[in-house]
Biopython code that builds the backbone (N, CA, C, O; Angstrom):
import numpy as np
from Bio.PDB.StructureBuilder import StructureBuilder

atoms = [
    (1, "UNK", "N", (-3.194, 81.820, 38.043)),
    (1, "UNK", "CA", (-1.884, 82.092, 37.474)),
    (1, "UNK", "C", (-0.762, 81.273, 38.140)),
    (1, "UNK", "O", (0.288, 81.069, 37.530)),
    (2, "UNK", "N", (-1.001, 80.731, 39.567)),
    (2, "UNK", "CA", (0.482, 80.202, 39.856)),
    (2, "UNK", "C", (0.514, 79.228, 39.834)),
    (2, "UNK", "O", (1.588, 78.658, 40.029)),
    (3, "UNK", "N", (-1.057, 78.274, 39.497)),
    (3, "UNK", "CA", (-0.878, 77.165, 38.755)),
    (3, "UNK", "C", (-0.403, 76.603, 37.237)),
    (3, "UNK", "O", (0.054, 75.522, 36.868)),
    (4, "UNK", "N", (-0.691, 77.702, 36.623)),
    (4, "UNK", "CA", (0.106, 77.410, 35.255)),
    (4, "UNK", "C", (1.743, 77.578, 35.348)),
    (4, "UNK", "O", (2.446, 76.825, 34.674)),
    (5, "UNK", "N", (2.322, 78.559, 36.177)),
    (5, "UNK", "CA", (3.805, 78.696, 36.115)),
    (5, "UNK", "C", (4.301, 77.126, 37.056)),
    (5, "UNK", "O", (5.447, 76.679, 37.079)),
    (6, "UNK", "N", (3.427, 76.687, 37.567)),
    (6, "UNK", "CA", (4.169, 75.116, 38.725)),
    (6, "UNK", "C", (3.962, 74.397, 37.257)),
    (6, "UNK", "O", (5.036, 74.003, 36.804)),
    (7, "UNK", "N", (3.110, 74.202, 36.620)),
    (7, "UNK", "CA", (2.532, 73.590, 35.522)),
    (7, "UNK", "C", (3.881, 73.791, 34.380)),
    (7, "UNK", "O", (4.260, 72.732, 33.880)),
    (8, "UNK", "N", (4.537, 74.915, 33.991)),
    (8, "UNK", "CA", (5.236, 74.921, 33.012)),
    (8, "UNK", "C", (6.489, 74.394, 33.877)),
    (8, "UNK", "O", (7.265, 73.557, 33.417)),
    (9, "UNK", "N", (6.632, 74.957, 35.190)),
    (9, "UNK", "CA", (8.214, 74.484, 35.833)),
    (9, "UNK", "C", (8.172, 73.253, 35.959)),
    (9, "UNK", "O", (9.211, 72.630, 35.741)),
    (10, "UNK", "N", (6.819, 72.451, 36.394)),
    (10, "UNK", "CA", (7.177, 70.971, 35.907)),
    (10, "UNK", "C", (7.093, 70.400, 34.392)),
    (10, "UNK", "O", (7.527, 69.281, 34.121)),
    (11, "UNK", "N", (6.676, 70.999, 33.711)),
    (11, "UNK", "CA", (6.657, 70.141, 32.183)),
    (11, "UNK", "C", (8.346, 70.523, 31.586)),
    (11, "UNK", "O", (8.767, 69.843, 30.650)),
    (12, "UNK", "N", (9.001, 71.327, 32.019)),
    (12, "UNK", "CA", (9.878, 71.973, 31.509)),
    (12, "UNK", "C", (11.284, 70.642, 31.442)),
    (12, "UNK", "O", (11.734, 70.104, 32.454)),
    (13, "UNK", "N", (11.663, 70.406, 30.303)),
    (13, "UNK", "CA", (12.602, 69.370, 30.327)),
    (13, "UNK", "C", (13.869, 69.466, 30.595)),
    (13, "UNK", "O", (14.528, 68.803, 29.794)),
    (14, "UNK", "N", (14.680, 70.161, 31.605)),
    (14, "UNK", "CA", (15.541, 70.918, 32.102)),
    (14, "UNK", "C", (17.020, 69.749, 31.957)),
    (14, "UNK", "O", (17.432, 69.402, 33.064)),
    (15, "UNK", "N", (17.672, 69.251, 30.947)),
    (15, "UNK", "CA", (18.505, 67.946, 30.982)),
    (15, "UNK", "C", (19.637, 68.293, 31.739)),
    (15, "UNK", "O", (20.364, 67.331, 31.992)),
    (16, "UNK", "N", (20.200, 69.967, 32.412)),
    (16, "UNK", "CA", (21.148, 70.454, 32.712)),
    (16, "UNK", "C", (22.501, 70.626, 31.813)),
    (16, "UNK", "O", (22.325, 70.968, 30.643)),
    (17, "UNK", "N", (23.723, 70.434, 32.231)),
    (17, "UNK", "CA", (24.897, 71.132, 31.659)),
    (17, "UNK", "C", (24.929, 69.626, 30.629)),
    (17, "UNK", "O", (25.990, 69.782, 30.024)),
    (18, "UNK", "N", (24.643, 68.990, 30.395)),
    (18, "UNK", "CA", (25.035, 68.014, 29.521)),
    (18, "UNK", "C", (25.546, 67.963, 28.132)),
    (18, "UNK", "O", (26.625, 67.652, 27.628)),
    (19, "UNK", "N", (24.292, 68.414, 27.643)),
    (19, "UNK", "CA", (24.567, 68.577, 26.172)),
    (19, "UNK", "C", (25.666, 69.723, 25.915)),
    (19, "UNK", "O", (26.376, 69.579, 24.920)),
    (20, "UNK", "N", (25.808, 70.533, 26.502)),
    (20, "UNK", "CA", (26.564, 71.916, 26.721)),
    (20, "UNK", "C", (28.141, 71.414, 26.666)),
    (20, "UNK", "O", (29.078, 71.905, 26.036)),
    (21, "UNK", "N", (28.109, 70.299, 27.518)),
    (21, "UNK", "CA", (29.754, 69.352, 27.930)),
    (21, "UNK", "C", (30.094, 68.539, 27.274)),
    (21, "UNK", "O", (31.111, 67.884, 27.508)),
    (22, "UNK", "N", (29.216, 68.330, 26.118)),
    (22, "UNK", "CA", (29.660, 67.337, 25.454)),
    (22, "UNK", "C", (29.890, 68.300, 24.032)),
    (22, "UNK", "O", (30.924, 68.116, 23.390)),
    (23, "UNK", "N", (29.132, 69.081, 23.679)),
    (23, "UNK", "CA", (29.231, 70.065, 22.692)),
    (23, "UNK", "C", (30.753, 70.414, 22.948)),
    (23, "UNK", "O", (31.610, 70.464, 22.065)),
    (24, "UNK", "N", (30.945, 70.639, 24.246)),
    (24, "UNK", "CA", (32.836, 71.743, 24.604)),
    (24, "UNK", "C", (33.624, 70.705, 24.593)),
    (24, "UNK", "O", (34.808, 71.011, 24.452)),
    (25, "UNK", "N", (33.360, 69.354, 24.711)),
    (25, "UNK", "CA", (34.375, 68.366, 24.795)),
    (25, "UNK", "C", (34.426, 67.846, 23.442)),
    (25, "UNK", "O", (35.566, 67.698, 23.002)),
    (26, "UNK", "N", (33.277, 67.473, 22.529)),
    (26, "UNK", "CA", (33.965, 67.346, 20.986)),
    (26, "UNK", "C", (34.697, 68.494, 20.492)),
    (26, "UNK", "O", (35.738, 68.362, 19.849)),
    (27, "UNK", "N", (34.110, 69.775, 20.813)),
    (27, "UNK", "CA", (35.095, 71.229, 20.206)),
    (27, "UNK", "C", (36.466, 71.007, 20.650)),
    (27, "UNK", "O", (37.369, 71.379, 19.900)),
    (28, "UNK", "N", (36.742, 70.470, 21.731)),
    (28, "UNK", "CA", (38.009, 70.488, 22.796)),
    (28, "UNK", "C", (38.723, 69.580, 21.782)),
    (28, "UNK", "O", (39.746, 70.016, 21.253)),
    (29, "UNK", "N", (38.181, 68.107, 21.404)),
    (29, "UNK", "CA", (39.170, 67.422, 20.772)),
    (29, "UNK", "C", (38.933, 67.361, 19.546)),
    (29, "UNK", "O", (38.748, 66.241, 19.068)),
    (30, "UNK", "N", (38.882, 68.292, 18.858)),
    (30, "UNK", "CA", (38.764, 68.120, 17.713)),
    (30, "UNK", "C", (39.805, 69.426, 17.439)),
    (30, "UNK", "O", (40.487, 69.328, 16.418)),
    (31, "UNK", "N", (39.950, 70.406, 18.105)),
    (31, "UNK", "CA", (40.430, 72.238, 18.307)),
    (31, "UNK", "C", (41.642, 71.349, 18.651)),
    (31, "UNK", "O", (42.576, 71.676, 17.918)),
    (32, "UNK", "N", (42.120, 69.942, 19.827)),
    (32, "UNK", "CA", (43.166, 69.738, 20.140)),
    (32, "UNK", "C", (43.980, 68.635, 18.796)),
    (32, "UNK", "O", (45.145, 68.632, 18.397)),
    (33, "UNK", "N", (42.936, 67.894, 18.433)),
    (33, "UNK", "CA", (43.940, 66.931, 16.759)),
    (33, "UNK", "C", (44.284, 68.240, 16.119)),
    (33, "UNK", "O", (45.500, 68.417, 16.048)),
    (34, "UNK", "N", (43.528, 69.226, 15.622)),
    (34, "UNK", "CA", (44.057, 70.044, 14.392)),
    (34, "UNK", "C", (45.268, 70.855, 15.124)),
    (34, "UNK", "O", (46.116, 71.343, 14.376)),
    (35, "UNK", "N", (45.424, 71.050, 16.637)),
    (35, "UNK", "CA", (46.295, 72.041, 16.577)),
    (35, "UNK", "C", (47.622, 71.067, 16.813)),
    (35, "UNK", "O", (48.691, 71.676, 16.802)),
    (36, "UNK", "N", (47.691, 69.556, 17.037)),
    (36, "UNK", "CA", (48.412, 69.165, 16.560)),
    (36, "UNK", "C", (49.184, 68.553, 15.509)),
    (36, "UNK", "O", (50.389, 68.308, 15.454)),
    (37, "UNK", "N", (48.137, 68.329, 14.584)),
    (37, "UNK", "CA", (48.293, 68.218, 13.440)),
    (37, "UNK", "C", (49.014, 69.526, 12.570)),
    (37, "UNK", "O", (49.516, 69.455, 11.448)),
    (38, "UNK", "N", (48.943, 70.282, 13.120)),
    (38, "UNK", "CA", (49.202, 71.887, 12.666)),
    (38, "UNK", "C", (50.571, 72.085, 13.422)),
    (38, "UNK", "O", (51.185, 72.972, 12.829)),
    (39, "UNK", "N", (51.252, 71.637, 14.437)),
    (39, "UNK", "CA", (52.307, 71.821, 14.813)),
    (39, "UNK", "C", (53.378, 70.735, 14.725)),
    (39, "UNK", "O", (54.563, 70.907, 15.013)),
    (40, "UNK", "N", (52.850, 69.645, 14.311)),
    (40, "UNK", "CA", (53.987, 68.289, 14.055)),
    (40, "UNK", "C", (53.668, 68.189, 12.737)),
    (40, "UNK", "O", (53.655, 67.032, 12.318)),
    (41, "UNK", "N", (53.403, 69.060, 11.941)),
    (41, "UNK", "CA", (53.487, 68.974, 10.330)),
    (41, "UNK", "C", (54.734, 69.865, 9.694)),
    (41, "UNK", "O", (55.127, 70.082, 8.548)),
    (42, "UNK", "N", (55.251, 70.359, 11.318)),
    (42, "UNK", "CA", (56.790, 71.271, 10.518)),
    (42, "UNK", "C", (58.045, 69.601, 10.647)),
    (42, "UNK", "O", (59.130, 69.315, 10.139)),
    (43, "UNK", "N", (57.212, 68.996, 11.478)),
    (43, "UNK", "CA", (58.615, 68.319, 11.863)),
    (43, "UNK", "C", (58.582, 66.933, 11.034)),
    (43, "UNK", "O", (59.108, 65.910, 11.474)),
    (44, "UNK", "N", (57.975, 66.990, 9.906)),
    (44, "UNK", "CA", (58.171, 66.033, 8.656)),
    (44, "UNK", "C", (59.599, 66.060, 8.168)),
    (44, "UNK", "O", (60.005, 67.188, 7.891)),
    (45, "UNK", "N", (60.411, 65.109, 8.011)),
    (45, "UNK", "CA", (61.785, 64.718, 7.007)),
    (45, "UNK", "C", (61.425, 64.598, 5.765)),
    (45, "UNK", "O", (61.567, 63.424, 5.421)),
    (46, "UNK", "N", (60.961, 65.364, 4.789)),
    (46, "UNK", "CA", (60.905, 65.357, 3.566)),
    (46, "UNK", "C", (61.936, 66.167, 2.958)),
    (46, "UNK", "O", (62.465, 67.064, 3.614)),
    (47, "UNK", "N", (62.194, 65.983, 2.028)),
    (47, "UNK", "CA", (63.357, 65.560, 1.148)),
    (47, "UNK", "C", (63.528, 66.872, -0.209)),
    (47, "UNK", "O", (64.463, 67.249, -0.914)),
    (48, "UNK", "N", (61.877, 67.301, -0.047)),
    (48, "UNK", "CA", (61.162, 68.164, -0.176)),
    (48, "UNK", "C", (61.681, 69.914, 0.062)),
    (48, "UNK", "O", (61.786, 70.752, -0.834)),
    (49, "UNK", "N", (61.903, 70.082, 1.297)),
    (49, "UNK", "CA", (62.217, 71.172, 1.773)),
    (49, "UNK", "C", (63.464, 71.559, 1.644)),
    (49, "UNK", "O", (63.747, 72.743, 1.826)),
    (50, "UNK", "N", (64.409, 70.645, 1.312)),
    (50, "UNK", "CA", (65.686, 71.453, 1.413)),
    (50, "UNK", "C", (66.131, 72.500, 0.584)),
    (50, "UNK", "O", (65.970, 72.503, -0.636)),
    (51, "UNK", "N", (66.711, 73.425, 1.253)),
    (51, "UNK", "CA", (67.618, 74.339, 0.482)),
    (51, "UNK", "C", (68.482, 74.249, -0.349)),
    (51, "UNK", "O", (68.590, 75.108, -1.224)),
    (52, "UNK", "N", (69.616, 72.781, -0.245)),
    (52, "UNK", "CA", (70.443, 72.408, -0.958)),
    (52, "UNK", "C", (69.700, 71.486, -2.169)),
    (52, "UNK", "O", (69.057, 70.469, -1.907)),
    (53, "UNK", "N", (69.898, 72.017, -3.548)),
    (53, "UNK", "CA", (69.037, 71.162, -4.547)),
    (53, "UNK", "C", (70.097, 70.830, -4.947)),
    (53, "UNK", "O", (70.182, 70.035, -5.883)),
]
sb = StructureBuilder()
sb.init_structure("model")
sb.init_model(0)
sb.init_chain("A")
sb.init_seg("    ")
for serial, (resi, resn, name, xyz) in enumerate(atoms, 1):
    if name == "N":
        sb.init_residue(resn, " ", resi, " ")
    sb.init_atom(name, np.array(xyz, "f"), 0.0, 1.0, " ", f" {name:<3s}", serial, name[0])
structure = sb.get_structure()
């Protein structure tokens, strides 16, 4: 038996936090364009919005 568990702890492809950091860092900039895109879309000069027609 404690040759099969050395046996799986070495076959085991362990790549660490990697994929994990890159998964949170595209979420990060992608969560960061839309939320600026979402907050510099009030500050358009269109011609559009006014009150005075």
């Amino acid at each position: 038996m404690p040759h099969t568990v050395a046996l799986l702890a070495a076959a085991s492809k362990d790549q660490g936090p990697g994929a994990t950091l890159r998964i949170v860092l595209l979420a990060s900039l992608i969560g960061a364009g839309l939320l600026a895109w979402f907050l510099l879309r009030g500050y358009r000069s269109d011609d559009n919005n006014d009150a005075n027609d």
